[in-house]
Backbone as CSV, one residue per row, in Angstrom:
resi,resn,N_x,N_y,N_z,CA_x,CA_y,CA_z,C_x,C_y,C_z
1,UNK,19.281,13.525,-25.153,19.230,13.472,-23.683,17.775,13.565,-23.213
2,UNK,17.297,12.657,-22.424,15.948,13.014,-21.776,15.910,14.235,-21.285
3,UNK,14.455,14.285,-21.063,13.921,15.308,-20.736,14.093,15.957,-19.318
4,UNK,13.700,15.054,-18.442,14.138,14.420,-16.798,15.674,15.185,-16.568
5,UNK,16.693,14.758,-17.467,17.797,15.158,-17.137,18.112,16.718,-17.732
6,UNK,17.518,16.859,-18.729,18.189,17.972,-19.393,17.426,19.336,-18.114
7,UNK,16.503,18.867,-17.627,15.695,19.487,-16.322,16.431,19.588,-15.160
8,UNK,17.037,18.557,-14.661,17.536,18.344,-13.363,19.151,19.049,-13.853
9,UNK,19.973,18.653,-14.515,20.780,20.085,-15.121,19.949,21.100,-15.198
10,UNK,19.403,21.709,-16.005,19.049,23.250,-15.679,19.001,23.664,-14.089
11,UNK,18.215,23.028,-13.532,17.626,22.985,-12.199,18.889,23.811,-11.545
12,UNK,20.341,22.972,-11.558,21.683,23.128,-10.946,22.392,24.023,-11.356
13,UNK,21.869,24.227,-12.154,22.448,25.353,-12.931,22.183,26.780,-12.802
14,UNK,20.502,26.375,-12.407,20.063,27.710,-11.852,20.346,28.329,-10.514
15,UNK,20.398,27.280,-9.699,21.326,27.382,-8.461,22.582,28.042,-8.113
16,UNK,23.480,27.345,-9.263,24.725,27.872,-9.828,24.500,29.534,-9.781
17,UNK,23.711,29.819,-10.868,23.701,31.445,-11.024,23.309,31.774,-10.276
18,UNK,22.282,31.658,-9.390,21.377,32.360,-8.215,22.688,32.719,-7.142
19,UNK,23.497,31.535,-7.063,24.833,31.916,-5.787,25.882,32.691,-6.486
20,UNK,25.940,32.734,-7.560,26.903,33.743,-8.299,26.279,35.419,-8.422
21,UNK,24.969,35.186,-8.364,23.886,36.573,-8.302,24.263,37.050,-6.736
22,UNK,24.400,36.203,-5.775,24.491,36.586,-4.831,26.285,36.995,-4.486
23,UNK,26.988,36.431,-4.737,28.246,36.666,-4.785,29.006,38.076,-5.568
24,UNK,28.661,37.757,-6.720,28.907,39.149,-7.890,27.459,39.739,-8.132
25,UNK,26.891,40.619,-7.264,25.619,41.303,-8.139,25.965,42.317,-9.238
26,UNK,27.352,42.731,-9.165,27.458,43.273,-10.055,27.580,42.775,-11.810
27,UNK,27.135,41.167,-11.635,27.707,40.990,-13.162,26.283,40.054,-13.258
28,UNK,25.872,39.478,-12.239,24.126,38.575,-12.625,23.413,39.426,-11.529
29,UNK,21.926,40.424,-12.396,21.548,40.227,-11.312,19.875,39.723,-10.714
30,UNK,20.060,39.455,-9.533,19.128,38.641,-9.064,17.796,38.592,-9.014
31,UNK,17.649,39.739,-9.680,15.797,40.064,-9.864,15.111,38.931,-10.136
32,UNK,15.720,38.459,-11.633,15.022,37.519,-12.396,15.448,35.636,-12.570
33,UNK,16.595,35.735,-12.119,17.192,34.943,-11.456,16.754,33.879,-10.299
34,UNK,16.643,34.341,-9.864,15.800,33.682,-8.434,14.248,33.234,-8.317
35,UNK,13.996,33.451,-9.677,12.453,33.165,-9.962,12.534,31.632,-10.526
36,UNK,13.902,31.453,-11.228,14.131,30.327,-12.138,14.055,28.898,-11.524
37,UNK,14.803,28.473,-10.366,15.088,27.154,-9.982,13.467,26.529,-10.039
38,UNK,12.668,27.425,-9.120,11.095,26.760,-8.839,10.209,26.013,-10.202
39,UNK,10.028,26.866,-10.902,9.268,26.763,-12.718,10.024,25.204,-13.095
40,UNK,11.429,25.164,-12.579,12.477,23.969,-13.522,11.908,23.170,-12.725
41,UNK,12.593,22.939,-11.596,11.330,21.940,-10.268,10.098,21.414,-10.556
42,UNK,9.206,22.250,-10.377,7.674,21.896,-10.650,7.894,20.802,-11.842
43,UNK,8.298,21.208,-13.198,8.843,20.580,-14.870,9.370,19.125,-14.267
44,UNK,10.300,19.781,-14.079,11.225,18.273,-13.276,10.163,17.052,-12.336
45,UNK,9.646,17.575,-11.996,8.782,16.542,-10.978,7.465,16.019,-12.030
46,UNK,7.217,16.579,-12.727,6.025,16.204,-13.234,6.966,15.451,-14.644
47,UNK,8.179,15.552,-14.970,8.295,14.482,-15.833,8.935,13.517,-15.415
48,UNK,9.040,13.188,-13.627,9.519,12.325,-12.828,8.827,11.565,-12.867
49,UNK,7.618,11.722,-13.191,6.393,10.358,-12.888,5.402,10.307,-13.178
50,UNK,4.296,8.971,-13.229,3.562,9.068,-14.009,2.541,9.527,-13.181
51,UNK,2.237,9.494,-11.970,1.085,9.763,-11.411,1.808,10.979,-10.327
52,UNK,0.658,12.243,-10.684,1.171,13.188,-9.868,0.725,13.608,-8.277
53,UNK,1.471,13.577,-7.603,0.666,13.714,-6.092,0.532,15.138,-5.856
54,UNK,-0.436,15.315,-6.165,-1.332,16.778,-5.996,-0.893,17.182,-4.695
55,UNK,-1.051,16.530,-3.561,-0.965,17.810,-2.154,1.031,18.289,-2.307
56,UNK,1.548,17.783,-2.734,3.311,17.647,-3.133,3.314,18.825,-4.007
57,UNK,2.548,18.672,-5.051,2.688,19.868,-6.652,1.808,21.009,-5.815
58,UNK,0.754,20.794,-5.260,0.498,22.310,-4.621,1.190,23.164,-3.397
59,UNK,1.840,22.323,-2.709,3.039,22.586,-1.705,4.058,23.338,-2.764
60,UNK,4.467,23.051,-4.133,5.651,23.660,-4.729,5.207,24.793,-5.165
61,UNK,3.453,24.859,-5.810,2.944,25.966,-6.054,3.044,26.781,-5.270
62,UNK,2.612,26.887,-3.834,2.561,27.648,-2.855,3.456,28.587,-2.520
63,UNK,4.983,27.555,-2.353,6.182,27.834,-2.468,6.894,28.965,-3.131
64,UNK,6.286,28.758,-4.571,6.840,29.687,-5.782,5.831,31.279,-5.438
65,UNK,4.473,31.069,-5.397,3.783,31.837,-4.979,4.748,33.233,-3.535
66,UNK,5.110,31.909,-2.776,6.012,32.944,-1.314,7.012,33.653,-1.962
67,UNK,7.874,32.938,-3.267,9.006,33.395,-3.525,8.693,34.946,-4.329
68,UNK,7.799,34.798,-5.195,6.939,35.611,-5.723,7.099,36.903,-4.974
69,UNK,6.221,36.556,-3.961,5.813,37.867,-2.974,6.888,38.240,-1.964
70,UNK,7.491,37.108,-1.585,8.757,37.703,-0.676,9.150,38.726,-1.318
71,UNK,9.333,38.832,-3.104,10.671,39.796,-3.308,9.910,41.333,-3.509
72,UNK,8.548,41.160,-2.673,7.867,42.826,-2.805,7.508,42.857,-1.127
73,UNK,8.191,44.125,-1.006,7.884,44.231,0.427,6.358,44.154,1.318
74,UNK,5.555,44.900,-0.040,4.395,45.268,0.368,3.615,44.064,0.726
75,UNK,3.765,42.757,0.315,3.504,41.486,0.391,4.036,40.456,1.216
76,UNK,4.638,40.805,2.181,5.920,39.879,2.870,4.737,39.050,3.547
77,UNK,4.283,39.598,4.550,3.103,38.807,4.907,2.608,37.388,4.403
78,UNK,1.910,38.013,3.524,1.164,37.089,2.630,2.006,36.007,2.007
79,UNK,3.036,36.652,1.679,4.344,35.250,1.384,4.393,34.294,2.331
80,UNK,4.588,34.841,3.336,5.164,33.717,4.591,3.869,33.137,4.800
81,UNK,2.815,33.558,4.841,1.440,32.410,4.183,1.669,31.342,2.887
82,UNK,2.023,31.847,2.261,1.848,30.871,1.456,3.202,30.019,1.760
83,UNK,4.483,30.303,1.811,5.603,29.676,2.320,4.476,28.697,3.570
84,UNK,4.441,29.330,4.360,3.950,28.290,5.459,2.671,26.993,4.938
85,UNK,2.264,27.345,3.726,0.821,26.512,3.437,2.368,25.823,2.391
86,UNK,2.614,25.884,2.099,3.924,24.934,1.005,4.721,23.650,2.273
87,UNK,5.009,24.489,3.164,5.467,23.761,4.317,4.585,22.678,4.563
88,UNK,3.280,23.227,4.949,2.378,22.347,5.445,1.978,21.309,4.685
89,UNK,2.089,21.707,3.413,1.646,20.222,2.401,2.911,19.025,2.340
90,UNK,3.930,19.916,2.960,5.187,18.661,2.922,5.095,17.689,3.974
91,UNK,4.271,18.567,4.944,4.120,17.724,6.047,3.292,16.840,6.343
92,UNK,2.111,16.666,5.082,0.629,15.751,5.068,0.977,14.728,4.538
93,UNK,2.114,15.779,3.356,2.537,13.941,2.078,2.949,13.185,3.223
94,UNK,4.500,14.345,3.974,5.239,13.166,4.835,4.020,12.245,5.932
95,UNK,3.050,12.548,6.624,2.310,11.348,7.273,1.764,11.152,6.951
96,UNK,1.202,10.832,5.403,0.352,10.232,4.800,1.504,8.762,4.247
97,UNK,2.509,9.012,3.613,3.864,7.864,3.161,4.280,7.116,4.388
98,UNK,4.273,7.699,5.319,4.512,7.374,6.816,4.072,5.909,7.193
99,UNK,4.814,4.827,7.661,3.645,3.644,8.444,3.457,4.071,9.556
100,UNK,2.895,3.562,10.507,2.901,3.832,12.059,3.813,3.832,12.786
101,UNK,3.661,4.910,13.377,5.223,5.346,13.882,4.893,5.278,15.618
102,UNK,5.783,4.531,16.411,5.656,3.822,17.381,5.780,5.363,18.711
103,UNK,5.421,5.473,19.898,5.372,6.368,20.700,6.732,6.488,21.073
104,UNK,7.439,5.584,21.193,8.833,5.864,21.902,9.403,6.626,20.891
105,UNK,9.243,6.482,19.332,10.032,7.532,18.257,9.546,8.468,18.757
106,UNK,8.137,8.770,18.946,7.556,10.390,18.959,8.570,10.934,19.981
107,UNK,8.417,10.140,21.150,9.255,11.044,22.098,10.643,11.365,21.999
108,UNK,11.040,9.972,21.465,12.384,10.375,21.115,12.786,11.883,19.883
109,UNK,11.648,12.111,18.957,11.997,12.982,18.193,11.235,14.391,18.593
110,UNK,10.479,14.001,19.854,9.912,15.531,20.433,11.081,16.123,21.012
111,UNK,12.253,16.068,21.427,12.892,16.310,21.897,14.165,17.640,21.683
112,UNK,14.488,16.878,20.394,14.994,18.264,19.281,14.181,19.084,18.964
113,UNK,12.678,18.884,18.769,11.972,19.593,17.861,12.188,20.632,18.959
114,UNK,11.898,20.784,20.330,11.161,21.430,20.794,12.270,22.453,21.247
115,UNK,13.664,21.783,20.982,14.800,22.551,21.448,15.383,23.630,20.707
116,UNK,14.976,23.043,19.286,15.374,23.588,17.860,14.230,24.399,17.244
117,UNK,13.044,23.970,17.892,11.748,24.826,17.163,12.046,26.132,18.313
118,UNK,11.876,26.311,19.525,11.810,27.265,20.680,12.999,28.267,20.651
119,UNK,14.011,27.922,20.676,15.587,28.331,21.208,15.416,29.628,20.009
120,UNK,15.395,29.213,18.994,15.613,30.116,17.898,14.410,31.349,17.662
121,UNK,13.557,30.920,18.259,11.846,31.862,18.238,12.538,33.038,19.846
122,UNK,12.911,32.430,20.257,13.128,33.433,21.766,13.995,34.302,21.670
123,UNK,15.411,33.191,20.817,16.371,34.632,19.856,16.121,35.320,19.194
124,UNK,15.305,35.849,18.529,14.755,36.732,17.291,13.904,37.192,18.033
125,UNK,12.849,36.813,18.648,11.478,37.667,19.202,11.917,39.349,19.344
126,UNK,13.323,39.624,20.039,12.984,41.119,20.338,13.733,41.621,18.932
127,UNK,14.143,41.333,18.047,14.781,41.450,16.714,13.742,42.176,15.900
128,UNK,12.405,40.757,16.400,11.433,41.060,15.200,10.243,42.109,15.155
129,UNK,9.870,42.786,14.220,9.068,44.043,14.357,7.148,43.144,14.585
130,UNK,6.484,43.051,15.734,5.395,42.585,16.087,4.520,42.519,15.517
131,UNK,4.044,43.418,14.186,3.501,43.144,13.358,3.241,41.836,12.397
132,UNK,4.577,42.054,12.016,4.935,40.810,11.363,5.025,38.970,12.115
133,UNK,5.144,39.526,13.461,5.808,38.542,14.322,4.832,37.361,14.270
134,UNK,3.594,37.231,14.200,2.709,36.088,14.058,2.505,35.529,12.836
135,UNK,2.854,36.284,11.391,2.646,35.792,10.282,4.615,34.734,10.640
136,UNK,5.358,35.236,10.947,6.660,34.303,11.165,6.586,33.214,11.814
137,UNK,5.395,33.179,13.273,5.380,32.174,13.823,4.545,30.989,12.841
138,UNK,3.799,31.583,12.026,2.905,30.711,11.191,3.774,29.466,10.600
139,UNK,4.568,30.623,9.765,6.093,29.666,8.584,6.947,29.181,9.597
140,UNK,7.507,29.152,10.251,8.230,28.639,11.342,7.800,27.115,11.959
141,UNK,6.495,27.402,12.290,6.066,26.546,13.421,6.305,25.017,12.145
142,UNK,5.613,25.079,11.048,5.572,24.443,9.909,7.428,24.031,9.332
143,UNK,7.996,25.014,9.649,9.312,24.000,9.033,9.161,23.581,10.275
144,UNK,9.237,23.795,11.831,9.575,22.743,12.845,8.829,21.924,13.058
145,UNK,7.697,21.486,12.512,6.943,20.280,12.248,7.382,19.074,11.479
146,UNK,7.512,20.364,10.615,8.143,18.949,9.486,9.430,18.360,9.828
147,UNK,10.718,19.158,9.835,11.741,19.102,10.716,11.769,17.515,11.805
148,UNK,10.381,17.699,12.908,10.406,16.710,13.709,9.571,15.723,12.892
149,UNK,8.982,15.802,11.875,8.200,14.498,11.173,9.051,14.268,10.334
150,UNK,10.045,14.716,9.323,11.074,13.850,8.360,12.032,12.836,10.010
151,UNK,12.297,13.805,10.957,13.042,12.871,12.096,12.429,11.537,12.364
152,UNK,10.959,11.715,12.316,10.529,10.760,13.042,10.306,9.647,12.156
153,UNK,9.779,9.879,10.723,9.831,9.127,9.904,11.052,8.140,9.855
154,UNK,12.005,9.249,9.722,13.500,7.766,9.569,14.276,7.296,10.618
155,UNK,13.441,7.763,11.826,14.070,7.055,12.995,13.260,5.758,13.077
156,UNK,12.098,5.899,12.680,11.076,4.782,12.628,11.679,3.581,11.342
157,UNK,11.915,4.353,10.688,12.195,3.447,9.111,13.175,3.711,8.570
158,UNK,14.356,3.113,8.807,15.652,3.637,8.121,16.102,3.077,6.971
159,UNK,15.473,3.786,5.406,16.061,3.561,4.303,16.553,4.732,3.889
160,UNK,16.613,4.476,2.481,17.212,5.567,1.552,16.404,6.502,1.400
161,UNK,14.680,6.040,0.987,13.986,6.584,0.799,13.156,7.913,1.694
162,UNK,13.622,7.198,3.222,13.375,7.786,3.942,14.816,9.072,4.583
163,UNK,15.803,8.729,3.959,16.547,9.892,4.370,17.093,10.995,3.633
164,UNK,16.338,11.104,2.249,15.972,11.988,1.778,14.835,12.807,2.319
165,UNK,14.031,12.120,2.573,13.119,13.105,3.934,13.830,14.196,4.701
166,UNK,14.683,13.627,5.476,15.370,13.725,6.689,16.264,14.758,6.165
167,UNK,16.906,14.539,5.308,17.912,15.678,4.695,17.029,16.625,4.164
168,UNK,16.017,16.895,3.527,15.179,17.855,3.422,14.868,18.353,4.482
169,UNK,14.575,17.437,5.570,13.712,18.918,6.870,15.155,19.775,7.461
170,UNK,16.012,18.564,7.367,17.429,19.168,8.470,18.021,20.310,7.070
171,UNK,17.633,20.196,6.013,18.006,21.557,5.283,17.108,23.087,5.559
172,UNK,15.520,21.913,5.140,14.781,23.559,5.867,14.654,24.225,6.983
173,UNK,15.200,23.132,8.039,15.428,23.794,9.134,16.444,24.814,9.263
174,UNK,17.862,24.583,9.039,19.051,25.174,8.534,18.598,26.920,7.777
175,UNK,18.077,26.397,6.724,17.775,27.664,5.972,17.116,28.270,6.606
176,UNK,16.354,27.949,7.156,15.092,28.806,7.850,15.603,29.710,9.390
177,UNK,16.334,28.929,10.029,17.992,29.652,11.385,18.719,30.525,10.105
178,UNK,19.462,30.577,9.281,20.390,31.726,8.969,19.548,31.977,7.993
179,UNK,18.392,32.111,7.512,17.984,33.190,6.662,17.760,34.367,7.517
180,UNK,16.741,33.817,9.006,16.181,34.593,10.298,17.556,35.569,10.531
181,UNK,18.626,34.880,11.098,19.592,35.809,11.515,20.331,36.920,10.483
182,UNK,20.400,36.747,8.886,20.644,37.714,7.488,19.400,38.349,7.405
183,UNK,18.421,38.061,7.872,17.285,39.547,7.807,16.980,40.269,9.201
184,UNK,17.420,39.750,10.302,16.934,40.189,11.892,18.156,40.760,12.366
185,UNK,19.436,40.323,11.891,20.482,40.840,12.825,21.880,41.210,12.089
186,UNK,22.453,40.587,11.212,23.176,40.778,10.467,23.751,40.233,8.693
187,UNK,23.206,40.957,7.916,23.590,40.749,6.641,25.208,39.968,6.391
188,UNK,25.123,38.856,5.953,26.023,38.613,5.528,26.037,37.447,4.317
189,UNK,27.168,37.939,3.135,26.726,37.163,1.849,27.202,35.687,2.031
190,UNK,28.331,35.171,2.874,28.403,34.183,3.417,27.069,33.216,3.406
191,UNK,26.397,33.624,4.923,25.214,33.242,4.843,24.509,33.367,4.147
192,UNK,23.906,34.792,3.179,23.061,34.786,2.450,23.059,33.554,1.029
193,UNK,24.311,33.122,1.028,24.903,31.911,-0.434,24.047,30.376,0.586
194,UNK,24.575,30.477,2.208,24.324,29.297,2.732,22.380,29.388,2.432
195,UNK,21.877,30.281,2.953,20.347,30.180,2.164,20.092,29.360,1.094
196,UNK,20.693,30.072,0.627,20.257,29.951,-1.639,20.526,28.553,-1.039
197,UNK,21.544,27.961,-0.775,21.873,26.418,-1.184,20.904,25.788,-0.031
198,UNK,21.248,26.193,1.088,19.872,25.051,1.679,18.705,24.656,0.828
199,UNK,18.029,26.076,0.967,16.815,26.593,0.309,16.537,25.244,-1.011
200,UNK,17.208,25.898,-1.734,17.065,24.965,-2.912,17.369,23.500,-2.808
201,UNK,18.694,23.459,-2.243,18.757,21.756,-2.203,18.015,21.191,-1.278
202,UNK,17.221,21.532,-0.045,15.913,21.179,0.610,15.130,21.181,-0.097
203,UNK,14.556,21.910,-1.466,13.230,21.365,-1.992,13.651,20.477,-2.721
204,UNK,15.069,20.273,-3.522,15.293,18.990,-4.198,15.547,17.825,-3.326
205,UNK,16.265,17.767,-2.084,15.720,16.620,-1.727,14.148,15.821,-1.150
206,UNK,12.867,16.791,-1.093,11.599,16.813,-0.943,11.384,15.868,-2.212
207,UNK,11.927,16.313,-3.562,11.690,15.925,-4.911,11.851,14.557,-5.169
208,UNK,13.386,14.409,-4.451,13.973,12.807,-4.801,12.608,11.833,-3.944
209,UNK,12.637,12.558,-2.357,11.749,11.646,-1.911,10.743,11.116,-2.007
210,UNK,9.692,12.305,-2.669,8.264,12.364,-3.571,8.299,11.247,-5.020
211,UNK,9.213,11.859,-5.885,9.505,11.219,-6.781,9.748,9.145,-6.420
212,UNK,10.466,9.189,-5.679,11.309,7.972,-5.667,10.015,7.085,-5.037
213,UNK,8.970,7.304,-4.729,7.787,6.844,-3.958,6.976,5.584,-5.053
């Protein structure tokens, strides 16, 4: 079996356990677990192709880096920095792959952004402890960028290629609304499983789209 595949299985697999870590902690648990999907990813992409797009592979670095530090409190901060600099490199590839994207899309896709980036920042604001509250707007502002640039991309250009984009931002957007509400307002493993799976299947569809380029 190639290599490519025996990767992209693991990959799902790790997923697999990560939502079973979250489901039964009593029988996997999630310490070490949740470190796994990213390492397979990075592997996976770099034996996707022959030429590697650096601002893409340092966006995943970044990424793994947040996941890293998210799981120590003393570091949360600094995570959602680097989470937000991972964001941001998704968002250079996406308008750099981009052709010219006509003004009537912009407006047409300023529209959600601003409904879907705002609405959810005004719900949480008194949730969130102020300290923290500007390192959140950092990671935030960055999935709702991208969010409105995978939109705008495939409203402009409607292929395949391009709606793997699109399903990536409308995942990180997703993850990024009920992760906010399982750490600001109410725990629940429901949601906490809907995370894991956004989460992850948003950076794999980033992958297909990068890759498939």
């Amino acid at each position: 079996m190639p290599k490519r595949k025996i990767l992209l299985l693991l990959y799902f697999t790790a997923i697999f356990l990560d939502v079973l870590g979250v489901l039964f902690p009593e029988w996997i648990n999630r310490k070490y677990i949740t470190f796994l999907p990213f390492p397979i990813l990075i592997l996976l992409y770099i034996h996707s192709v022959k030429n590697i797009n650096w601002l893409y592979f340092f966006g995943l670095i970044a990424t793994f880096l947040g996941i890293i530090l998210f799981n120590t409190k003393a570091y949360f901060k600094l995570a959602l920095i680097f989470y937000g600099l991972g964001v941001c490199m998704y968002v250079i590839v996406s308008l750099k792959t981009a052709k010219v994207i006509p003004i009537k899309s912009i407006a047409i896709a300023a529209v959600p952004f601003l409904i879907i980036y705002l609405v959810p920042l005004i719900f949480y604001s008194d949730a969130v402890q102020m300290d923290i509250f500007n390192y959140i707007i950092f990671y935030v502002f960055f999935v709702g960028l991208f969010f409105f640039v995978s939109t705008l991309v495939y409203i402009n250009d409607q292929n395949t290629l391009n709606l793997w984009l699109l399903c990536s931002g409308i995942l990180f957007l997703i993850s990024t609304i009920i992760h906010g509400y399982n750490m600001f307002f109410e725990y629940l493993v429901s949601i906490r499983v809907g995370v894991v799976l956004t989460f992850l299947l948003m950076h794999f569809a980033m992958y297909k789209y990068v890759s498939k380029q």
